[in-house]
N, C-alpha and C positions, 0 to 999 in steps of 0.2 A: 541872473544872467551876467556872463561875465563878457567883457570886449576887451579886445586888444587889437591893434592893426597892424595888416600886415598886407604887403604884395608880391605882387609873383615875378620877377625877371627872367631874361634866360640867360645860361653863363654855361659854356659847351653843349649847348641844347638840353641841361637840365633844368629843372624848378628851384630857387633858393627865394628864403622869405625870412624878415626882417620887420622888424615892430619900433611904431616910432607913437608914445602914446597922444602924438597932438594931431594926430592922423585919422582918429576914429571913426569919423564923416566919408573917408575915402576906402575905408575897406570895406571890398568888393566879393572878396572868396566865405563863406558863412562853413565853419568847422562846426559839426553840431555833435556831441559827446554822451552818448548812450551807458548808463552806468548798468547791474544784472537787478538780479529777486535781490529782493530787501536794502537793495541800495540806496543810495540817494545823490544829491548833487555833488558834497564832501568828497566823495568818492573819487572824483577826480577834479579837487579841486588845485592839486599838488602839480598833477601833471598839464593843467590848461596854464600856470602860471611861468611854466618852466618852458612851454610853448610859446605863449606871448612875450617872454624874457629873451631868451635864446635864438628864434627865429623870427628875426622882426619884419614888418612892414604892412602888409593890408591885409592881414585875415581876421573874421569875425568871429570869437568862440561863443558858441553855446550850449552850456551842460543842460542839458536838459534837463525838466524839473516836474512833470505832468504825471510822471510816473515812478513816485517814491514810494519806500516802506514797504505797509499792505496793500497800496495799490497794485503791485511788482506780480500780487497772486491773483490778478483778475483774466491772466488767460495773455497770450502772446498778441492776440489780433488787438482786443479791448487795449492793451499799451500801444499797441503800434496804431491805432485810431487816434489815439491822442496826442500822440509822436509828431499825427499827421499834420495834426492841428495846432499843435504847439508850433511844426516849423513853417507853416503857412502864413500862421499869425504876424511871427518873425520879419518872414518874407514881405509881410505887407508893410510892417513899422520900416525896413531897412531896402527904402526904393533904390538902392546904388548896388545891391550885390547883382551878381554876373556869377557865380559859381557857388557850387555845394560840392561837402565833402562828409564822411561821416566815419567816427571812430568810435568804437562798439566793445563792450567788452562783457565777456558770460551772455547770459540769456539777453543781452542785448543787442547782439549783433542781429536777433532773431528779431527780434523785435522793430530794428532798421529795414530788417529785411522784407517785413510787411509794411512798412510804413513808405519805402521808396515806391512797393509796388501800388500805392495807390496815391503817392505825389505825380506817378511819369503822367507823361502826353506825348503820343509818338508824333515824330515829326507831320506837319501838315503838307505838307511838298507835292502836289498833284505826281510831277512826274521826275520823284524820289529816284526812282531806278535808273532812269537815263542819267541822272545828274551826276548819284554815285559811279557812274562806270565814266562818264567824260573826266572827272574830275578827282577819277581814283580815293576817292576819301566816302567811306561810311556813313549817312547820316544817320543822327540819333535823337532821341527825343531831349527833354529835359523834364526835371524834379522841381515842379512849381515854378517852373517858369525861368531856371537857374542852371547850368552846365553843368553834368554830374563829372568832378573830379580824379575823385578817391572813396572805396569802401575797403576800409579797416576792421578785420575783427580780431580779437584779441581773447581766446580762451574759448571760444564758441562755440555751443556743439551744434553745430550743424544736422546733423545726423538723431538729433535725439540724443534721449539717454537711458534708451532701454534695454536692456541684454547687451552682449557681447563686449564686457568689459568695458565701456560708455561711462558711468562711474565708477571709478575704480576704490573706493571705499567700501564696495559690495566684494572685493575682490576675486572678482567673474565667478561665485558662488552661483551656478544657475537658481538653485532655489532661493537664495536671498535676493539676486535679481526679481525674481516673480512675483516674490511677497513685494517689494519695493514699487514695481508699479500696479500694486493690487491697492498700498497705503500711502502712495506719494499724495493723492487729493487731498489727504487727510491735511496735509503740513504744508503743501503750497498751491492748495484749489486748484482752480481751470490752469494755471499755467503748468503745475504737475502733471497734468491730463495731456497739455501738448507735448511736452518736454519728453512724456513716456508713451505717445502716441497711443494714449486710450481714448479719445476723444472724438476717433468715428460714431454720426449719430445713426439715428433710425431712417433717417431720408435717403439714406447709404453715401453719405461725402465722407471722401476718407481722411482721415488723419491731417491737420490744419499742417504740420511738416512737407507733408507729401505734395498737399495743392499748393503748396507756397516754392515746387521745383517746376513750375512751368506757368504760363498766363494764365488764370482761373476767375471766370464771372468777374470779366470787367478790371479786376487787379492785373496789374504787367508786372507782377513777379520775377520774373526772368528776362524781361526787356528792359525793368531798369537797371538791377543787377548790369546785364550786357552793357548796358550805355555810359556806365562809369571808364575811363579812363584804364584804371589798373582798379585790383582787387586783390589785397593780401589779406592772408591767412595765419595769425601769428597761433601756435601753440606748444604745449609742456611737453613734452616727451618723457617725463615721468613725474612724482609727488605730486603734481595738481590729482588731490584725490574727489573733485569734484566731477570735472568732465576729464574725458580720457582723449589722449593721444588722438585716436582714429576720426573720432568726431568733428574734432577741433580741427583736424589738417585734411580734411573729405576727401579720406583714402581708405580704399579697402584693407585686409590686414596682410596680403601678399605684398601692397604698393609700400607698406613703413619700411623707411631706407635706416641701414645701417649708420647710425651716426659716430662721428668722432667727436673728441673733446671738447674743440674748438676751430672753428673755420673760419673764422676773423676776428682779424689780431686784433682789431679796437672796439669788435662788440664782444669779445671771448665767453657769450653765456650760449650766443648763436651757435649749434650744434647742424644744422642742415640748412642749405636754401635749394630753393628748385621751383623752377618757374614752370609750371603745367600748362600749355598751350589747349585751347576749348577743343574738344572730342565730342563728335554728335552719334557716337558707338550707340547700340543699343543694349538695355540692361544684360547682364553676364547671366543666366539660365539658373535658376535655383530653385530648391522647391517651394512647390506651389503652397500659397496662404506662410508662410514662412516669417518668422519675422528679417531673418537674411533679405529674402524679395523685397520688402517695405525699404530695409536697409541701403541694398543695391539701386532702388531706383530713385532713393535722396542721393547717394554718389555722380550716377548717370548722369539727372538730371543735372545737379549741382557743377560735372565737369563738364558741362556745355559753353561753357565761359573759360577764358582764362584766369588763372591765382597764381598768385608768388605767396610760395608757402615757405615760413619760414620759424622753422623749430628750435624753442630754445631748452636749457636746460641749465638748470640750479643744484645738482648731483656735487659739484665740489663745494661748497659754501654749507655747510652744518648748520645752520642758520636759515638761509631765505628759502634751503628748499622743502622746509617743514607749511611753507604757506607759498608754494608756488602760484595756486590760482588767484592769489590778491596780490603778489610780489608783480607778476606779470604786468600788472593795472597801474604800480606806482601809485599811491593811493597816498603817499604823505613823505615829508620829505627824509623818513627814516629810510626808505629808497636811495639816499643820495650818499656819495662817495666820503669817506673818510677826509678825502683830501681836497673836494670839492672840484673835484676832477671835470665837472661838465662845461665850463667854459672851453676846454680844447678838445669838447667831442661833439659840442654843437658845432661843427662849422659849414662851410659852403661846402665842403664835398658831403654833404650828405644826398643821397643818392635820390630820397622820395620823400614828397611832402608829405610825413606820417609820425603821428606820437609815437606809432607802434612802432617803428621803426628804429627811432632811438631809445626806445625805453632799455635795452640791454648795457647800452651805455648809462646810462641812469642808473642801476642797477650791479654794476662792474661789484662793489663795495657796499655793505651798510655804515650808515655813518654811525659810529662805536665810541661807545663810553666804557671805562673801565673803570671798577672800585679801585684800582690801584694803579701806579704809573706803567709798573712790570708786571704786566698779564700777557701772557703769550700765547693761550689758550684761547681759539676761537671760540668754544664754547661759554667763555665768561662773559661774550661780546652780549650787551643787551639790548631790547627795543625801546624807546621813547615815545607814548604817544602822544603828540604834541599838543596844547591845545590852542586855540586863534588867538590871536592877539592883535589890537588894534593898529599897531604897525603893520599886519599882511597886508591890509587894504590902504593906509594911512599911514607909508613909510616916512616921511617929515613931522611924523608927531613929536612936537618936543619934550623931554623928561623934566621931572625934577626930583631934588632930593627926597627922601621921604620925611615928615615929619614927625614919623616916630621918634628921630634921632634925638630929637631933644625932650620924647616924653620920660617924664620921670616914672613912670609903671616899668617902663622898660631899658633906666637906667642902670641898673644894675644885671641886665640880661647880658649872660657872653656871648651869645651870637644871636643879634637881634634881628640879622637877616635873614631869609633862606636862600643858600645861592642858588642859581640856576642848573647846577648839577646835579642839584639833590633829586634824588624820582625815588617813588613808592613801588614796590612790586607788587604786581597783582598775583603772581602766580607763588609761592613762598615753601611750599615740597616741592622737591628735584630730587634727579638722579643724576648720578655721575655722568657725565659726558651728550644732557639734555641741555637745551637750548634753556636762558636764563626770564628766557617770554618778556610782552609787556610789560614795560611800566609807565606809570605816568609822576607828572610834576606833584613836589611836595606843595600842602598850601601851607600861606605863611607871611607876613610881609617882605616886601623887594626892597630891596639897597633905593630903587627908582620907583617914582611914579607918576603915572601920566595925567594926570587932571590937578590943579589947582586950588585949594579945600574951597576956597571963597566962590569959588567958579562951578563948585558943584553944584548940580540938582538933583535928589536921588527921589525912586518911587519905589514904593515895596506895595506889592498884590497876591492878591492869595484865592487860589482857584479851585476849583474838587470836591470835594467831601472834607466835614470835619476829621482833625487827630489832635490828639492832646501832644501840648508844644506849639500850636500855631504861634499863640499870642507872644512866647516864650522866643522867637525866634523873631517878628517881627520888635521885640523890644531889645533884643542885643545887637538889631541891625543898627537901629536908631542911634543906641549908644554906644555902639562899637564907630561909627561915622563920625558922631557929635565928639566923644572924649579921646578917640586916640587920631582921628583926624581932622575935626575944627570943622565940620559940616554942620550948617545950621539949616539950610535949604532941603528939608527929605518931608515928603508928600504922600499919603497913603492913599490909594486907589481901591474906590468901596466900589464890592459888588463884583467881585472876579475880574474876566480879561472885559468883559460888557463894561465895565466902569470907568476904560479909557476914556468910553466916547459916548457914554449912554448917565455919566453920572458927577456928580463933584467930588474933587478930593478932598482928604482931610490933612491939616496942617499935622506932624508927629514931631513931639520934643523929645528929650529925657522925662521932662514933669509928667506929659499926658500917658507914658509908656512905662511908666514907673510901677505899678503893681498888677501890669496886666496878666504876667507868669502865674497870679494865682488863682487867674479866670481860665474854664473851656472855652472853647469855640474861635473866633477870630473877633480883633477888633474892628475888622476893615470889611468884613461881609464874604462872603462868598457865592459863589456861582457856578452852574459847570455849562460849559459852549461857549459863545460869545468870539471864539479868537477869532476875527476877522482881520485880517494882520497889515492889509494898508492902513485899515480905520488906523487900528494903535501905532501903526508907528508914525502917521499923519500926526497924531495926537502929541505922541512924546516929541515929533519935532517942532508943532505949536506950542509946546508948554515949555520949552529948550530944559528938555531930560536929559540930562547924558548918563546917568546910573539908572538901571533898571532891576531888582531883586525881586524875581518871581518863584513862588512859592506855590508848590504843586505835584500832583502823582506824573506818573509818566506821558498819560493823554495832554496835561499843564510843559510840562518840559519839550511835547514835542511843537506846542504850539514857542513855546520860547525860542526853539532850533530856529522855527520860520520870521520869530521876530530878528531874532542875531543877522538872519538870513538879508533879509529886507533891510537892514541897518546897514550893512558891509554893498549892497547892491546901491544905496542911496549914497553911501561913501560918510558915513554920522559918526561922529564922536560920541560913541554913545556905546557903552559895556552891557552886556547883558551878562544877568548872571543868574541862576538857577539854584534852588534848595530842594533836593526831592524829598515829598511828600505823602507818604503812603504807609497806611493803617498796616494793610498788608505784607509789607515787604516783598514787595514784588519788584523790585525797582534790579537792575540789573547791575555789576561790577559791585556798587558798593556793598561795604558788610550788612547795613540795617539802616532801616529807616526809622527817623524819630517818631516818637509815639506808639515807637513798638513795646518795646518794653512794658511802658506801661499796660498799656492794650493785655499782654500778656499777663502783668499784675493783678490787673481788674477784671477779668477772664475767671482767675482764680474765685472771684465770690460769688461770680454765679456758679461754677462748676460747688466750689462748697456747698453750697446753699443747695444745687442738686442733690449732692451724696447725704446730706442731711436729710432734706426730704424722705429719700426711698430707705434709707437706714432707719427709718422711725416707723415704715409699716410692711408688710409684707404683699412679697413679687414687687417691691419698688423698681419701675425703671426711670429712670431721669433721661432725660435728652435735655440737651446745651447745643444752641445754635449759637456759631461765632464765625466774623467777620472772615472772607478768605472766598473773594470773587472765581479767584483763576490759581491763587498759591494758597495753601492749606499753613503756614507757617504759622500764624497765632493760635490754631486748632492743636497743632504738633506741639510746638514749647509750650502752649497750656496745659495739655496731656503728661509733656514728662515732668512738671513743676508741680503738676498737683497730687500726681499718683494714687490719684479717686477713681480716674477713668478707667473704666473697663472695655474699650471702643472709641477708636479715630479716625472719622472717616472722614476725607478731604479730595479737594477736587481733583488731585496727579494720579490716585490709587481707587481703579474701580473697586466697586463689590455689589453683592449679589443678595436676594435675600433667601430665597426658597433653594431646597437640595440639600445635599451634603456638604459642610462646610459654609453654607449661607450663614447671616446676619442672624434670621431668624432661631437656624441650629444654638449658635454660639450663644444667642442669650436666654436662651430656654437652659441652656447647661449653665451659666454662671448664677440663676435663678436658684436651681436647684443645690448649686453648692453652697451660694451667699446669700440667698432671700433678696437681694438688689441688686441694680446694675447701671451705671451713669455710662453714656453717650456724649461723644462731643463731636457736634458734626457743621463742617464748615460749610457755608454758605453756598457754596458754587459746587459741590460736593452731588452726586447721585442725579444731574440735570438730565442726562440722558434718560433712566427712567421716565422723570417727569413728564419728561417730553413725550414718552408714551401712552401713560396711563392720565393726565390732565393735558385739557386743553393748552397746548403750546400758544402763546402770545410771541413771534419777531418783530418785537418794539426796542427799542433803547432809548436810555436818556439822553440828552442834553449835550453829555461827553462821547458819544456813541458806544457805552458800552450796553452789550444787550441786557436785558431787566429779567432776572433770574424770576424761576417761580421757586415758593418758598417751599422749599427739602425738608425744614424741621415740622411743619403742620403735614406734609405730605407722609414723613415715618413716620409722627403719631398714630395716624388713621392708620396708615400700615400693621400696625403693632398692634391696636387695639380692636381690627377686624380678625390677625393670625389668631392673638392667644386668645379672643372670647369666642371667636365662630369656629375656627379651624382646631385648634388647641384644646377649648372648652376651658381655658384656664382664667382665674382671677387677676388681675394684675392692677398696681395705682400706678398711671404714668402723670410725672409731672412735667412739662415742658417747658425750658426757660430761653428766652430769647434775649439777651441785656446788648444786644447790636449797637443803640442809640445810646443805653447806656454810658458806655466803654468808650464812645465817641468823643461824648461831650466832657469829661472830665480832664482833670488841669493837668500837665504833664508830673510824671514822680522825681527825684531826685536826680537819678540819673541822665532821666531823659531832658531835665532842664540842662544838666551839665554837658550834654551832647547838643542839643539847640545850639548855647551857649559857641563851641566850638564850628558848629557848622553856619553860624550867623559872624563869627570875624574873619573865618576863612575866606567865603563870600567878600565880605568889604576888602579884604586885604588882596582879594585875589582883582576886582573891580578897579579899587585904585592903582594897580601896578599896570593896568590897560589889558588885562587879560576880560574877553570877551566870548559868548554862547559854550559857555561853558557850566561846569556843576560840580558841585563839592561834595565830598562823603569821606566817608573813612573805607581804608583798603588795607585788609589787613592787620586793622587797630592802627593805620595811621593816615592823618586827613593827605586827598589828594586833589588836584584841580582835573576832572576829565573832561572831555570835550562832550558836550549834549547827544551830540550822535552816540554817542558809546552808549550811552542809558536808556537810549530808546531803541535799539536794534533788538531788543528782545526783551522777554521778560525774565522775572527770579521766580523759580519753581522748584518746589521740593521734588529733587531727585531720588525717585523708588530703590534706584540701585547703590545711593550712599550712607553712608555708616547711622546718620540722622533716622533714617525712617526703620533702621534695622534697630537704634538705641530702641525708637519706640513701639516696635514689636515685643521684642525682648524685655518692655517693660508693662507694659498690657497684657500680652501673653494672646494676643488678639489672632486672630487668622487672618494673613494675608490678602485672600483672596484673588491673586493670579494664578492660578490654577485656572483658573475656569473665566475671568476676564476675557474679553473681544482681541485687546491688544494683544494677551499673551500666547492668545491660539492663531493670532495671523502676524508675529511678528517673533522672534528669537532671543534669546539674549544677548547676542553677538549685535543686531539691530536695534534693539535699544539701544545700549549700550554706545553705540556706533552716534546714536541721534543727541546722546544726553551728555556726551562729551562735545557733542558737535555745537558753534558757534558759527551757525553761519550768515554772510554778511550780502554775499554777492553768491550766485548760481550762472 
């Protein structure tokens, strides 16, 4: 929750606001800040700061927080339920406010929009109507009990997003539209359902869009809409290839006005404004069952009210309008002007108490780094993605020198700092006159650093499932702390994030961490659940932590996001800082995770140990189960390392068994040319099956992932009822499972020398005051990313790049999308479309 205060004056009969932070007890007006799908607080955490900066005086921000990630896919109403409840809660901690206001952006504005309709209470006023006419003024209800000010939406589709060019990524393709809302449940459940208004049930209520453009069973939809003050409408009028034009600005496609360049000199991105005054017309005649009719009567409905609709456009900037629908949001302050231009575009003449409002001014310029003084190419301009640092929240924090300066390891280093220019690319092939994309900060020691060695406390935890490297990486935390920064205070927290508050710590030196690299497993325990995030961070402010090193897969990191989270809301000098941990490589942005490698190394002796088996007697077939939940990656690099496998089947790439071209074909024919045949088949691999043919269990562990049923016992039986009952043929199948294995073993050479680097980047990135953040390599070189980046999705082998083609072409395997679910209800223009796409907000 973020505050800032601010109040409202008049000054020529407009609203101007002003923030003064000893004020917070007096702010009366509650801004409450709706991020889309997959988003989260982060999201706008750039734009509520530049808010409470800029516009000072009594208003209350709050980004809402109830409905992050995968919550974002549980359906428009299920977030606007919590929406409700989140800003009730609000209302009851904060007995001073008098007004609400709500700024909304992508599928959030939707999501406000059921959430007002079930905060209103229409006025109680017996005799309402005589009052209104004596007294010329309207009465209206209020939103929990508070004057609705301002409703903001900012990229919104209103209208849905099904047919008629609505996303424009489908490129009004009718038939890719159709498959799109045939497979959108697939990729963002119930809220894809509303989004592409398939979600008419059997009771006959139509589409949750449609009942949400008038009063519906007890919701005032459209009365509390009506009861706000004003209502704008901010949208892209081209590049947002998310939501289109028409949806976002709820116009028919006769009503899109001809825009020019620019219509105002000091927002120059603004392309149109036009203020729509409410119309109680009845819908425009079209045909019946139509999806047009559906369309027209969200418009209708919708211009019952008035909007100030105001269209912008990023068409000159070669840059921000490759991501117009998160440029729109401001989303970080790589938004902000080269010249830092917004002190003389916030000012008192700003027209309307709204983020949206200004964000084009925020936006005029990206703030630009060049590799060189003399770049005059806009295309060379690149993005930064920043990461937190304990100054955002705790701008008085004092520096000091670093004390590398006087270590003699890094006395003879010529640049023993890294400066603050330095950024990694994530993106590293381009073409001529393409945008130079993300980058992020190198890791590395600072010139400064914010904590005091004497003054430190550090904790390292370790949370998940085993990988080789744990102990490897908790032992150069220690001594990268202890020897290059004089830390003798570091604590180990046994038994996962439970161990905050459910167990004792263990004292960590050099001595006791000295040959744990050549042990598996972890020293400090592990766990998986437990993140209860007041408990811990109640915990680390009892025990005065101010380093935190947590060690973990992406469900670990994302509970770290909420601890960073909770640290910056408490106001703690306290760094979090993150090692992703995962067998799989699943982890997103960076190249690999530690313990892969190995994984992969030792993968190899069970796959040997298979081809040896079936090489030794005839119709051998081997199958090798290996680790790969959701990403097939250790299954793939074990396949082209060993080149025994004759078969790789992994969770991205269905396949099929019985027909032409099955599983079953294919190794009945490599039987007959080689008398054997090894299998490598990844874990999370052929579920759907299973899910058919054995009792389905929806259980999960601990960490909420669901608990797969096992694929490699399930193709044995397969194999061994085809070729003895169906087949009539002989066959020795051996099956090998080394899962636990591969787990438990010590990390190899390499993967210590990667630990090794991913455990001082961490410390170096800690003591410079950089905070909820996470280290990896980008590119083959280490970077600091912000937490959010790693948990907005996952890493998965993509079907359509060069990797899964190497390992065809070295298998000689058959594809099997011929005849796959996906590839007969989905194109390659659509995939394609899905496996480039990064999407963060909807």
């Amino acid at each position: 929750m973020d505050t800032g205060v601010c109040s409202s004056e008049s000054i020529n009969g407009e609203d101007v606001f002003s923030c003064k932070e000893s004020d917070v007890s007096s702010a009366d007006h509650l801004v409450v800040m709706v991020h889309g799908i997959l988003g989260s607080t982060a999201n706008w955490k750039f734009a509520a700061e530049q808010f409470v900066r800029k516009l000072p005086d009594k208003v209350f921000i709050h980004r809402s927080e109830k409905n992050m990630e995968k919550l974002t896919l549980d359906g428009v109403d299920v977030m606007g339920e919590r929406l409700t409840e989140e800003v009730l809660e609000l209302i009851k901690q904060k007995k001073n406010l008098r007004k609400i206001s709500f700024v909304a952006h992508s599928v959030g504005g939707l999501v406000a929009r059921y959430a007002i309709g079930k905060l209103y209470r229409p006025c109680k006023i017996d005799n309402e109507r005589d009052l209104s006419v004596d007294t010329g003024e309207v009465l209206k209800g209020t939103l929990g009990g508070l004057e609705p000010v301002n409703f903001i939406t900012v990229a919104t589709p209103h209208l849905g997003s099904r047919g008629n060019k609505q996303v424009p990524f489908l490129f009004g393709l009718t038939a890719l539209e159709k498959v799109a809302a045939g497979v959108i449940h697939w990729i963002f459940k119930r809220t894809g359902r509303h989004l592409f208004l398939t979600d008419a049930d059997s009771d006959g209520k139509p589409p949750l869009l449609k009942r949400m453009v008038e009063d519906h069973e007890g919701y005032y939809f459209m009365s509390a809409l009506r009861s706000f003050k004003r209502r704008v409408a901010y949208s892209n009028v081209g590049y947002d290839h998310i939501v289109g034009w028409r949806t976002s600005s709820i116009r028919r496609a006769v009503e899109l006005p001809k825009w020019e360049d620019s219509v105002n000199e000091k927002y120059p991105h603004i392309v149109y404004e036009e203020l729509c005054k409410a119309c109680d017309a009845e819908p425009i005649s079209v045909e019946v069952d139509s999806l047009d009719n559906i369309e027209e009567e969200l418009v209708t409905g919708l211009s019952r009210v008035s909007w100030e609709k105001v269209d912008v456009s990023f068409h000159s900037s070669s840059l921000l309008r490759f991501a117009a629908h998160s440029v729109i949001q401001v989303k970080n302050e790589n938004m902000h002007s080269e010249e830092r231009i917004m002190s003389s575009d916030f000012s008192i003449q700003v027209k309307m108490f709204s983020l949206a409002q200004i964000v084009p001014a925020i936006l005029i310029k990206k703030q630009q780094f060049r590799a060189q003084s003399r770049i005059d190419n806009p295309d060379d301009v690149f993005i930064t993605d920043n990461v937190p640092h304990l100054t955002d929240f705790l701008p008085d924090l004092q520096s000091y020198p670093n004390p590398l300066k006087k270590s003699p390891a890094y006395a003879i280093v010529k640049e023993t700092f890294v400066s603050p220019q330095d950024v990694v690319a994530q993106k590293i092939v381009l073409q001529k006159g393409s945008p130079r994309g993300v980058h992020f900060p190198r890791a590395g020691p600072r010139e400064k650093v914010y904590f005091k060695s004497e003054e430190v406390r550090a904790c390292i935890v370790t949370c998940g499932g085993l990988c080789p490297g744990i102990n490897t990486v908790i032992r150069e935390i220690v001594c990268g702390l202890n020897f290059m920064y004089g830390v003798d205070d570091i604590l180990g927290i046994e038994g996962g994030y439970k161990g905050f508050y459910s167990k004792n710590t263990k004292k960590l030196t050099p001595k006791i961490v000295d040959d744990i690299h050549k042990r598996g497993g972890t020293l400090l325990q592990t766990s998986r659940g437990g993140s209860d995030t007041n408990k811990i961070v109640d915990n680390i402010q009892d025990r005065g932590i101010n380093q935190v090193y947590i060690i973990g897969g992406d469900g670990t990191q994302r509970g770290a996001n909420a601890i960073y989270k909770e640290v910056e809301k408490r106001g703690l000098q306290v760094a979090v800082a993150g090692i992703p941990k995962t067998i799989d490589n699943d982890i997103a942005v960076i190249d690999k995770s530690f313990g892969f490698d190995t994984a992969v190394e030792e993968a190899q002796r069970a796959i040997n140990a298979a081809h040896v088996e079936v090489e030794s007697v005839e119709n051998g077939v081997g199958i090798v189960k290996l680790m790969g939940r959701y990403s097939g990656f250790i299954a793939l690099y074990a396949t082209l390392a060993s080149r025994d496998v004759d078969c790789c089947l992994i969770p991205e790439s269905p396949f099929y068994l019985e027909g032409p071209g099955g599983l079953f074909e294919f190794v009945e024919q490599r039987l007959k040319e080689n008398s054997h045949v090894v299998i490598v088949v990844a874990e999370g691999a052929g579920q759907e099956f299973l899910a058919q043919t054995m009792q389905s269990i929806d259980e999960k562990d601990a960490s909420g992932n669901r608990l797969l049923l096992d694929v490699g016992q399930w193709l044995t039986q397969k194999f061994k009822d085809h070729f003895t009952k169906v087949r009539k043929m002989t066959i020795n199948l051996k099956y090998i499972d080394p899962t636990y294995m591969i787990r438990a073993v010590p990390s190899n050479a390499s993967d210590n020398i990667y630990c090794t680097l991913l455990a001082q980047s961490a410390v170096h990135g800690a003591m410079a005051g950089y905070t909820g953040f996470t280290v990896g390599p980008v590119n083959s070189r280490h970077a600091y990313i912000p937490i959010s980046r790693v948990t907005e999705t996952q890493n998965v082998v993509k079907l359509t790049d060069r990797s899964w083609a190497r390992l065809l072409a070295s298998t000689n395997q058959p594809s099997f999308v011929e005849h796959s679910v996906e590839r007969e209800k989905v194109d390659k223009d659509t995939i394609d479309a899905i496996n480039d796409m990064r999407i963060t907000s909807i």
